[in-house]
N, C-alpha and C positions, 0 to 999 in steps of 0.2 A: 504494500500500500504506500502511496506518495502522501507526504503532508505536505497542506498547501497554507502557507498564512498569508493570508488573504489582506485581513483591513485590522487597523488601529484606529480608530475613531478618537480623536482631540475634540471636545467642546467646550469653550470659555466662555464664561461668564460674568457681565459687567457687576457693579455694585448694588446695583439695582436688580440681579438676579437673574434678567433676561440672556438671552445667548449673542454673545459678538460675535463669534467665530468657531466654525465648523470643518472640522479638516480631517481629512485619514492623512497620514505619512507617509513616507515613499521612499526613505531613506535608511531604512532598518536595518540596523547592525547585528542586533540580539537581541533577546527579551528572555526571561527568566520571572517566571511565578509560580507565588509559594500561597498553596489553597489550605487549610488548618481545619480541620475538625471540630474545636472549641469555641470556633466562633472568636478569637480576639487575635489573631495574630497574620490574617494572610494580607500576602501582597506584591509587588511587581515590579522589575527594572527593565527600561527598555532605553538602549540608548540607540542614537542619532549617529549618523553620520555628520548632518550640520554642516555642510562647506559654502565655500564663499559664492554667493548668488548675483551680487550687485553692487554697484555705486552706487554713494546718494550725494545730491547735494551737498556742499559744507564737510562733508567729509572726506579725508583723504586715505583711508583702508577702508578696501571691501566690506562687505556688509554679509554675516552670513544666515543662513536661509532663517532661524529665529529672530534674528533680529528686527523690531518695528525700525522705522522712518524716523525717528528721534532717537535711535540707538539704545532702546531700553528690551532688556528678553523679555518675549511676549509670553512665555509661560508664567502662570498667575497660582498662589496658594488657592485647592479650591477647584482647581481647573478638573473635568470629569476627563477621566479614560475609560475606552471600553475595548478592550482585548477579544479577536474573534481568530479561533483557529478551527480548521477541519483534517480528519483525514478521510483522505480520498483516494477511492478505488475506482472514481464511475464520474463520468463530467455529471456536477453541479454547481449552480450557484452557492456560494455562503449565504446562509441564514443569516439576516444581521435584523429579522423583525423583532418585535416586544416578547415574542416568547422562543428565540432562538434556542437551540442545542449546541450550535457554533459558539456562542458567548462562553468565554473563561470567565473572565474578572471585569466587573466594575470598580472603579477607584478613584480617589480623589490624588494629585498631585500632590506629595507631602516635602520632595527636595530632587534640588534642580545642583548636580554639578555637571562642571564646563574643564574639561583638558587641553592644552595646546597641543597641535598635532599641524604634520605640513602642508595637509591638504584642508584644514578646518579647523572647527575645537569643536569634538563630539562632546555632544550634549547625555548622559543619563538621567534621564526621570523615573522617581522612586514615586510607584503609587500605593495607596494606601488603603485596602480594601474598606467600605462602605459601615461593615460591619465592626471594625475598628472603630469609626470616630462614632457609628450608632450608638454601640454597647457600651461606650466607656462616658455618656452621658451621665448625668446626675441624678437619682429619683430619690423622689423624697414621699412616706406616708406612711401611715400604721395602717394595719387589715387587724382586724377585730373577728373572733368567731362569729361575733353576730351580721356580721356584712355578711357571711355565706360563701366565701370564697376559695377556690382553692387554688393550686400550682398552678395549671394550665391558662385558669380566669385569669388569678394574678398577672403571670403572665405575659397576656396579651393586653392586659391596660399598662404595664410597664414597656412594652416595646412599640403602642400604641402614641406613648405618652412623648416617649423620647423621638420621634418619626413625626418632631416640628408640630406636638400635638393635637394631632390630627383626631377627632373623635370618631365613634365608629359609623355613626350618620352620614360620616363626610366623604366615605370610601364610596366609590362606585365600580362595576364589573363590566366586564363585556360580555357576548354571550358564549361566550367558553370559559368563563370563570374567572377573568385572569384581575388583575386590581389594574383600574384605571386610575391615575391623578398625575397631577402638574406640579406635586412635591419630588423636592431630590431624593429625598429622605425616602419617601413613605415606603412603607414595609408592608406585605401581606401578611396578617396575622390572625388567620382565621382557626376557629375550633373544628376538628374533623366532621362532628355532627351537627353543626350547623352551618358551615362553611361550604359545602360544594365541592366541587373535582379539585380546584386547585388549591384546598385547605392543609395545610400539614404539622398542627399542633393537635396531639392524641389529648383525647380530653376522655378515654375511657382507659380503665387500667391495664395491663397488658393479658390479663384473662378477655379482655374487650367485650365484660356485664358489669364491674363494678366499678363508681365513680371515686375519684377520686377525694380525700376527705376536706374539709375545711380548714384554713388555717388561720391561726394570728400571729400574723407577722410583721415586724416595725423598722425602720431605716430612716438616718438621714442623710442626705445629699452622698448615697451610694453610688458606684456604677452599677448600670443596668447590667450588667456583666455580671457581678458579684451574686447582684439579688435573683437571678438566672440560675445561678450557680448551685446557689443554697436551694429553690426550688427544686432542683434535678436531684437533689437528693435523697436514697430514703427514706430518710428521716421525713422530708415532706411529703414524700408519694407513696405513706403508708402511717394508718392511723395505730400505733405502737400503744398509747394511751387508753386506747377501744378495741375493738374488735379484732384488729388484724394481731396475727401471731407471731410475734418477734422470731420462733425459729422456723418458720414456714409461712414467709413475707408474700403478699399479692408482686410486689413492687420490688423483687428481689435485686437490681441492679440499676445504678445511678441512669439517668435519661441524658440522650445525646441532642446538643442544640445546634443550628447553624444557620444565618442567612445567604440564601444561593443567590446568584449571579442576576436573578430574576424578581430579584427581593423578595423572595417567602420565606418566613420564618418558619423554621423545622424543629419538633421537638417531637422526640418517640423512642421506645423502648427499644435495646440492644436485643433484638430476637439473635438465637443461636439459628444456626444454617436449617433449614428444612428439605427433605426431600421429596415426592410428591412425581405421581406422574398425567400428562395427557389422557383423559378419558374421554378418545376418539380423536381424529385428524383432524388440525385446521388449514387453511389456505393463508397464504400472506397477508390477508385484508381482513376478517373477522374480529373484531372489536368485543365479541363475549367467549373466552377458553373456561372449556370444564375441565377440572380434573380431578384427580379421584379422590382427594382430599385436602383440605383447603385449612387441616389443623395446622397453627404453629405461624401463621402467614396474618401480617398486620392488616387492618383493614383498607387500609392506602397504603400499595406500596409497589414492588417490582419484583417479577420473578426473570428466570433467563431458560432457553429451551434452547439448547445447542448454543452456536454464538450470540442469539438473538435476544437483545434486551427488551421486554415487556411493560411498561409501567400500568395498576391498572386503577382506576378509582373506587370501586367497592368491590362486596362479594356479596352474591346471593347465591344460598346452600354450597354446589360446589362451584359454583361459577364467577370465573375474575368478570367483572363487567365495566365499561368503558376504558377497554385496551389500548394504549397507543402502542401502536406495533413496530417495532425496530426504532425502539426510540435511543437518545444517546448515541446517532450516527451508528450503529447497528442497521443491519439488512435485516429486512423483514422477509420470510421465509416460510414456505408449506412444511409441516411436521407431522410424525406420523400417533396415531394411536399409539399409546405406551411410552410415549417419549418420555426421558428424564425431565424433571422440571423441581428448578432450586432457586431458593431466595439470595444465593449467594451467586458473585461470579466465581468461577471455575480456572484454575490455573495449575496446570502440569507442564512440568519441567520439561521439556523437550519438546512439548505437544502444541503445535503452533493454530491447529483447524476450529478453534475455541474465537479464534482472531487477535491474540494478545501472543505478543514475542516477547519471553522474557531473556534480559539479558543478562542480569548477574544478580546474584543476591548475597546478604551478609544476615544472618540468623541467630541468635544468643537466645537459650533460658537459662535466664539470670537465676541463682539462688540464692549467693552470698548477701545480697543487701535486703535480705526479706526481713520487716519490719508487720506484726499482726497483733499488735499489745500496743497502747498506748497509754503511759499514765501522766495523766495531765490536769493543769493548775489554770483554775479561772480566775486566779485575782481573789478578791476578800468579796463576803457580801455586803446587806447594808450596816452589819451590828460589826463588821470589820475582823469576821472571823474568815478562815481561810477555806477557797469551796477547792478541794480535790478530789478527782472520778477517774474512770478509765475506760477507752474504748477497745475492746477485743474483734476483732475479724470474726466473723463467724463463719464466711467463705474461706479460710485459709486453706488450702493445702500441707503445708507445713506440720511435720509432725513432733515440731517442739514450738515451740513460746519464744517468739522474738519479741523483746521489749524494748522501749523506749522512751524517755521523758521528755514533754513537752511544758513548757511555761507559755500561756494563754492568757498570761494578766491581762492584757490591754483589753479583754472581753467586760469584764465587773466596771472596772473605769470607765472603759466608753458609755455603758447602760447606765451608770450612775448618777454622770455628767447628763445624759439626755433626761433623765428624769430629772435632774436641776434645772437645765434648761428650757423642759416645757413648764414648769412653777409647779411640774407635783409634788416638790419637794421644797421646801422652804428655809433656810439657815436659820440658826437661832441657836448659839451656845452657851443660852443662858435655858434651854428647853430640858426636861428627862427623857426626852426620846431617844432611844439606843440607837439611831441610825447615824454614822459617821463618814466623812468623806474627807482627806487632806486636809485632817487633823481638825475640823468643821465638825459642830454636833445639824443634824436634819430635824425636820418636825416633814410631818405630809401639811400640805397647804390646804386643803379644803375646811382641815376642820373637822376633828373624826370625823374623818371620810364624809363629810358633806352629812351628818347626822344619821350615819349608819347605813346611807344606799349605796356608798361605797365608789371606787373608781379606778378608772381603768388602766392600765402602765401602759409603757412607750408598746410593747411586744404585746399586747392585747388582753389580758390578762386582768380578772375584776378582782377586785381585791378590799375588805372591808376590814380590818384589822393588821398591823404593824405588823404581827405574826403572820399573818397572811400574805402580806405586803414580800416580808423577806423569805420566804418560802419560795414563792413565785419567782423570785428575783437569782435564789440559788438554782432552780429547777429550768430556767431560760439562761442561764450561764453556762449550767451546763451541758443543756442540747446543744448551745453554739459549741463548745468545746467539742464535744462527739462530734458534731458536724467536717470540723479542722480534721481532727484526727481521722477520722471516715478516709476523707479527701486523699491522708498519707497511705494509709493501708490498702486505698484500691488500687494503687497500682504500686504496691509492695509488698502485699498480703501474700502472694503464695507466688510459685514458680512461672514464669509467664513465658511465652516466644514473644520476642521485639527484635526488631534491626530494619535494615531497607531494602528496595525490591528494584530494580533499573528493569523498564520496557522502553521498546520504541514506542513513539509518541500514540497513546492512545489516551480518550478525555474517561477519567476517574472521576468520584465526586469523592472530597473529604468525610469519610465517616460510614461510607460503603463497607460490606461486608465482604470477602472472599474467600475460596476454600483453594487450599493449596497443596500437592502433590509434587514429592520428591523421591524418584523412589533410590537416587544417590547419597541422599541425607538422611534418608528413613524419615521422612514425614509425610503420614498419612492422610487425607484429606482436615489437616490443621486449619481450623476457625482464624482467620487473622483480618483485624479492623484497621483502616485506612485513616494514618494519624492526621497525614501531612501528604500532599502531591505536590511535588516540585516540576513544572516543565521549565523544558530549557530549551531555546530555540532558536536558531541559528541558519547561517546560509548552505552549512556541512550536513546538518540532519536535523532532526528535531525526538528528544528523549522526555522519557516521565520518570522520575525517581521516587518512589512510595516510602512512607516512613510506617510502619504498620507494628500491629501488637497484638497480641491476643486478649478477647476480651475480659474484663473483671470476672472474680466468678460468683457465683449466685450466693445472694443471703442465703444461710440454712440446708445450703446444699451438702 
């Protein structure tokens, strides 16, 4: 297969937000991007050739192709890029409409350097994907049990919020689903069951019959990244307090988030690979595939049948329905009854008829840094006693106790602080209230509790008595503490494969799942998740270098 890179789209924008200028390049030297799974880190170098194009008036050296007529670089902070690459086996045009398969990256321009060189001074532009300046926005607000809220709602009003607060009134679709608007920003952040084909935040648990629980949760001026972060956790996407079973969790493994190139926000549980076959033959163009069992397969999502990627919007009984067929630049293709059919893509070592050439890999299962114990320290409460817990792995592999101590003060102090600074707390060290802060005695401000109806803390939490009060206060220090510690031990808890994967240029998504066969490494169809894609693309070839891992393993497994 040839890969063609086709266009890089430049569009600048005045101060006033409107578009000045609209260019593809023509001058490409290289481009190298880095797509990330977590949502905060991808992004893109593409430099210029840049050589001298003209005279201007009043000037006496050339002028080269960035430079305006007053001699200032027309690259601007801010400025959009859109990266489109294909490969190609069969004459097409590049996709470069609103819902493109060709689109790698969107980004904002974040630094512009310039080298002397003899024919010019190439330019590199470092862009910044979208989802970087999105999710590292500010959010500020308490959720209270009684608002009714949970992860997914949360959620989508926090990435709602940060996407130039755009309320959900204000979105509109076209009729294939996709999110219309005139913001840079705006994100699609729809709930799978109420959102439509192009919805991809799982708003049901990953049995896909029970909802997720409600929570109360408080922040201020966080990035949406963080508060993200903490919602993906089990701790929030299983009610430990109630009904669900600490050693046999609904919500056994942390949720994966990411905005695509297309701006939809993604969030949904790490399903393990499923296997599953064709009941009955399709033709290349059928839009509803049965087959013979549809356990283990998310409600929106993508199976592969030989090379051919499927994506599909629901399932009824055993039926994917609203198939796009060879989607992901994949060929759509006739299959026969009985066909294999897996949620994973497919990767054997020598075996190229899959469509994927791999070229080299490097593999480790780490053991020596396994950490699955944690004992760690919140800081003091409010009587200024010392809150210390521990979190244990309960997915470990490991057949001994690896420990480790963590210090988490700055958890008690930060919550402390926000309760003085919303006034639920009051100084007075002429007061007998036991609650102390830097060397400060507290009273609560209302007034016992507002005459005994009580009130509510920054973390949602009602609380009618000082005893009560600090109770609450060690029991949310310490969830935050397990929370940290969680974070360490998932990807240190137990023996894992990690390392990276080199293909000829084929488009991966960050966070995709893949099943891998070697039979010179002795690795048997190994589950390994897609950390990080790196393309790199050049006038000599163009490569994808995969950073990949094996998934966390299950609570209570």
């Amino acid at each position: 297969m040839v890969v063609q890179l086709v266009q890089v789209d430049w569009t600048q924008t005045d101060t006033e937000g409107s578009v000045a200028i609209a260019f593809s390049f023509d001058d490409i030297e290289s481009i190298s991007i880095k797509k990330d799974s977590d949502a905060k880190a991808s992004s893109a170098t593409i430099t210029l050739k840049n050589n001298y194009t003209r005279f201007v008036e009043g000037f006496t050296q050339p002028f080269t192709k960035y430079n305006t007529n007053t001699n200032n670089l027309a690259f601007k902070e801010g400025d959009t890029i859109k990266i489109y690459a294909a490969e190609i086996d069969e004459f097409r045009a590049l996709d470069i409409s609103s819902t493109s398969d060709d689109l790698i990256i969107t980004g904002e321009i974040a630094e512009v350097s310039i080298k002397s060189a003899a024919k010019g001074s190439p330019i590199t532009l470092k862009i910044v994907d979208k989802t970087y300046v999105i999710l590292n926005r500010l959010y500020s607000f308490a959720y209270t049990k009684s608002a009714a809220k949970n992860s997914p709602e949360i959620i989508q009003d926090i990435v709602r919020f940060v996407t130039d607060d755009i309320d959900a009134d204000e979105f509109s679709y076209d009729n294939a689903g996709n999110l219309v608007s005139n913001g840079i920003y705006a994100v699609d952040a729809r709930l799978i069951s109420t959102g439509g084909p192009s919805s991809f935040i799982e708003d049901t648990r990953q049995d896909d019959t029970s909802v997720f629980p409600d929570l109360a949760m408080a922040k201020v001026a966080k990035p949406a990244y963080n508060w993200i972060k903490e919602l993906s956790s089990t701790d929030s996407t299983n009610d430990f307090a109630g009904t669900d079973d600490e050693d046999a969790p609904i919500q056994d493994r942390n949720m994966i988030f990411y905005i695509d190139e297309l701006n939809r926000f993604h969030w949904f549980y790490p399903r393990d690979t499923v296997t599953t076959t064709l009941n009955g033959a399709i033709n290349s163009s059928v839009t509803t595939v049965t087959l013979t069992s549809v356990v283990g397969l998310a409600s929106i999502g993508t199976v592969f049948v030989g090379s051919e990627r499927i994506d599909y919007t629901g399932i009824s009984t055993n039926d994917l329905t609203g198939c796009t067929r060879g989607a992901n630049n994949t060929k759509a293709a006739s299959h026969s009854d009985g066909d294999t059919v897996k949620n994973a893509i497919v990767i054997v070592e020598g075996d190229t008829s899959s469509g994927y050439t791999l070229l080299n890999y490097s593999l480790t299962k780490k053991t020596f840094d396994i950490v699955n114990f944690v004992i760690f320290s919140a800081g003091a409460d409010m009587r200024g006693n010392g809150i210390t817990h521990y979190f244990f792995d309960r997915a470990t592999k490991s057949k001994t106790l690896k420990e480790t101590h963590k210090s988490y003060n700055d958890i008690s102090s930060e919550m402390m602080q926000k309760e003085i600074d919303a006034k639920r707390l009051t100084q007075d060290n002429t007061t007998s209230s036991p609650f102390t802060h830097n060397g400060n005695r507290y009273k609560e401000s209302t007034g016992d509790y507002d005459g005994g109806s009580g009130i509510t803390t920054g973390w949602g939490t009602a609380v009618t008595t000082d005893s009560g009060y600090n109770k609450a206060f060690r029991d949310e220090a310490i969830r935050q503490g397990k929370i940290r510690a969680q974070a360490l031990t998932d990807k240190r808890g137990s023996p894992r494969w990690k390392g990276t994967m080199e293909f000829k240029f084929h488009r991966f998504n960050a966070g995709e799942l893949f099943e891998f066969t070697s039979t010179r490494a002795g690795i048997n169809q190994q589950a390994l998740r897609i950390k990080t894609a790196q393309y790199n693309i050049t006038k000599s070839g163009a490569y994808v270098t995969l950073t990949v891992e094996e998934d966390e393993d299950k609570l209570g497994a």
